[in-house]
Wavefront OBJ file of the C-alpha trace (Angstrom):
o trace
v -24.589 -19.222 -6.239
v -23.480 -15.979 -7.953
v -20.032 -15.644 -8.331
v -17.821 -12.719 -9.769
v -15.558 -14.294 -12.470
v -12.096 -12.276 -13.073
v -9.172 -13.451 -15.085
v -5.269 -14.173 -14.033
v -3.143 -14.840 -16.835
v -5.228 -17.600 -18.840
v -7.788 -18.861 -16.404
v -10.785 -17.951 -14.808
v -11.161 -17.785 -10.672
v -13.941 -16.512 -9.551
v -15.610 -14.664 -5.846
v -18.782 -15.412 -4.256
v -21.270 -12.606 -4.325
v -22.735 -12.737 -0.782
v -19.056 -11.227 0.162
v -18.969 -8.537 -2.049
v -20.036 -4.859 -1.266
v -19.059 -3.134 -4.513
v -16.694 -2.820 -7.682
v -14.939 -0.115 -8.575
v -12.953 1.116 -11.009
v -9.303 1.220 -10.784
v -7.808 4.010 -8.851
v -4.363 5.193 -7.867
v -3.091 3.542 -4.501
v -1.060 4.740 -1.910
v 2.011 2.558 -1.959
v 2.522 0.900 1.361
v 6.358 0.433 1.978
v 8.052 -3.104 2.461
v 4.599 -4.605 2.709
v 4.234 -8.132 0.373
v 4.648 -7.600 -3.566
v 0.510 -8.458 -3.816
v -0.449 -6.320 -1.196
v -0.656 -3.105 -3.548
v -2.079 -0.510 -1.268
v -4.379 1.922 0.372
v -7.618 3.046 -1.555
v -10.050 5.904 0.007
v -13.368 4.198 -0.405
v -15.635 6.662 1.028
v -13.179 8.373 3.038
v -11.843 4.822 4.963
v -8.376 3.796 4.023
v -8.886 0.364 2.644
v -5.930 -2.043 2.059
v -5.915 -3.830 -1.533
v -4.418 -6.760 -2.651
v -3.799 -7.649 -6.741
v -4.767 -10.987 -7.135
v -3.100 -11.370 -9.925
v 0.296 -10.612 -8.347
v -0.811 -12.843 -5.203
v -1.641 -16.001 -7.522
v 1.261 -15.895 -10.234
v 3.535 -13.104 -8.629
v 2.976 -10.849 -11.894
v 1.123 -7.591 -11.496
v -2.572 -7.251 -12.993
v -2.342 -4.922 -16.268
v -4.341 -1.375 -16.160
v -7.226 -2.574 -18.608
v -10.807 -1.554 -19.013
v -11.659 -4.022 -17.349
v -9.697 -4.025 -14.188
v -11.467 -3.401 -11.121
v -10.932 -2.991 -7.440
v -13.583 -5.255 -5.671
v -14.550 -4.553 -2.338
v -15.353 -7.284 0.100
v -16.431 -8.284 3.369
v -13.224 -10.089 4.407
v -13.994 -11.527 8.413
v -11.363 -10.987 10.468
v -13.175 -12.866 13.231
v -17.295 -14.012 13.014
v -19.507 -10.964 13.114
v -16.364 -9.239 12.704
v -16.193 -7.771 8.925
v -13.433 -5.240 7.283
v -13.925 -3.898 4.144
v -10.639 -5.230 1.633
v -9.780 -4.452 -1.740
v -8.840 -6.798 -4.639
v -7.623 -5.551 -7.964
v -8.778 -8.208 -10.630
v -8.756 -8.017 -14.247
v -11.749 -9.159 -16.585
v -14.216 -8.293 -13.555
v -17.271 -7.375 -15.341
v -19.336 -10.023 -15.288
v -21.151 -12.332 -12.726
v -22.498 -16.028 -13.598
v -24.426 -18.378 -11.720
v -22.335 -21.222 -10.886
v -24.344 -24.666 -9.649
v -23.425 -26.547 -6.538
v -23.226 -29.659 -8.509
v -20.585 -28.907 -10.834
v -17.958 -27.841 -7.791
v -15.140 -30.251 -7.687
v -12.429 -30.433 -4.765
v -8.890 -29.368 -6.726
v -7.646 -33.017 -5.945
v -4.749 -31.224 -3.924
v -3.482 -28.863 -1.308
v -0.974 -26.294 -2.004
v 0.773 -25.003 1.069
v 1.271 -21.242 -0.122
v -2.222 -21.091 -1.538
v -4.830 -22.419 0.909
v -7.196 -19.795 -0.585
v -7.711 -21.921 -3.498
v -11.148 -23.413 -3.440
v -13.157 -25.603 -5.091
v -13.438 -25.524 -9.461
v -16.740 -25.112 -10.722
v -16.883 -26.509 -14.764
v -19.182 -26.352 -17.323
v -18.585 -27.618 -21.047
v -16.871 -24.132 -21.649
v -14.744 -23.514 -19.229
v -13.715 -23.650 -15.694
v -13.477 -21.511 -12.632
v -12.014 -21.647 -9.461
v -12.919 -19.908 -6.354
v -11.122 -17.670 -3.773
v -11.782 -19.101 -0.388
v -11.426 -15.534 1.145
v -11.206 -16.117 4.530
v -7.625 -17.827 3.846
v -6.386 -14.891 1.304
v -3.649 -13.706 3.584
v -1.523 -15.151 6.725
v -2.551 -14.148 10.366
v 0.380 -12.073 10.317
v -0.434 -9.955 7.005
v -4.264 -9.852 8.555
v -2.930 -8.386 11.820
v -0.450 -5.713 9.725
v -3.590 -4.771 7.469
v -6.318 -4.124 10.007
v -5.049 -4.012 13.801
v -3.020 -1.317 13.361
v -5.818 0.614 11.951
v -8.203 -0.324 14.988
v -5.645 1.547 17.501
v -6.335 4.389 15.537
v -10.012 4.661 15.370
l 1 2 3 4 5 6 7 8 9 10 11 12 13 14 15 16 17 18 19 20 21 22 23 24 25 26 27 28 29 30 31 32 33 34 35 36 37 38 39 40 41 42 43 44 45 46 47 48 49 50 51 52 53 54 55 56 57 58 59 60 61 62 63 64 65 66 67 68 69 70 71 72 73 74 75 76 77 78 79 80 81 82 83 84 85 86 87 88 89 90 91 92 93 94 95 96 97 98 99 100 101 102 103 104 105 106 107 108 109 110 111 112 113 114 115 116 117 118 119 120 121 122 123 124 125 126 127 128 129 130 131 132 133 134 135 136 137 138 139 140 141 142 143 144 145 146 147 148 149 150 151 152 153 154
């Protein structure tokens, strides 16, 4: 599986490739009052306002830097089967995709309650990676304030 690896403070996480559309380079947001510290934004990606999250500020509550290497990756993020919306996540060190084998994925051992989106760790004699289950990056209710509103609209 191809996976795009990204950095929050000193370890690697990674996203799958089949769910991403593009990466871009960083941009300036529109701020979105009193939504969550992580969710950063709105970003025109070819004229649709898409919301963004900073995974860095979702997984250790300090904002990703502005660095070369910072990008906005645009997924497929299901709201429903069949049912895809494009989302933006700000990650830093998100230049370069690996191939990750199925046999070196390991469960985490554990279940954090605030962080279901942590998946599984893929290692290698270098380093390890672990994945963003995307599908559990944000609470019903954050889902519903990102994209329903937006579908009353269109």
């Amino acid at each position: 599986m191809l996976v795009l690896q990204f950095r929050v403070g000193g370890d690697y996480y990674g996203l799958e490739g089949r769910t991403i559309i593009e990466v871009a380079p960083l941009v300036t947001l529109r701020s979105i009052p009193h939504a969550a510290a992580y969710v950063t934004g709105l970003f025109n990606y070819r004229g649709r306002l898409v919301p963004v999250i900073d995974l860095s500020a979702l997984l250790i509550a300090v904002p990703s830097r502005s660095l070369m290497s910072t990008r906005i990756v645009l997924v497929n993020y299901e709201l429903a089967p069949g049912t895809p919306k494009i989302l933006g996540l700000i990650a830093e060190g998100a230049t370069e995709v690996i191939s990750c084998d199925h046999k070196r994925m390991q469960s985490p051992g554990m279940a954090i309650e605030g962080a279901p989106y942590l998946g599984k760790i893929w290692v290698d004699e270098r380093k390890s990676l672990q994945l963003i289950d995307l599908p559990k990056i944000m609470p019903a209710e954050l889902r519903t304030a990102l994209f329903a509103a937006r579908e009353e609209i269109s």
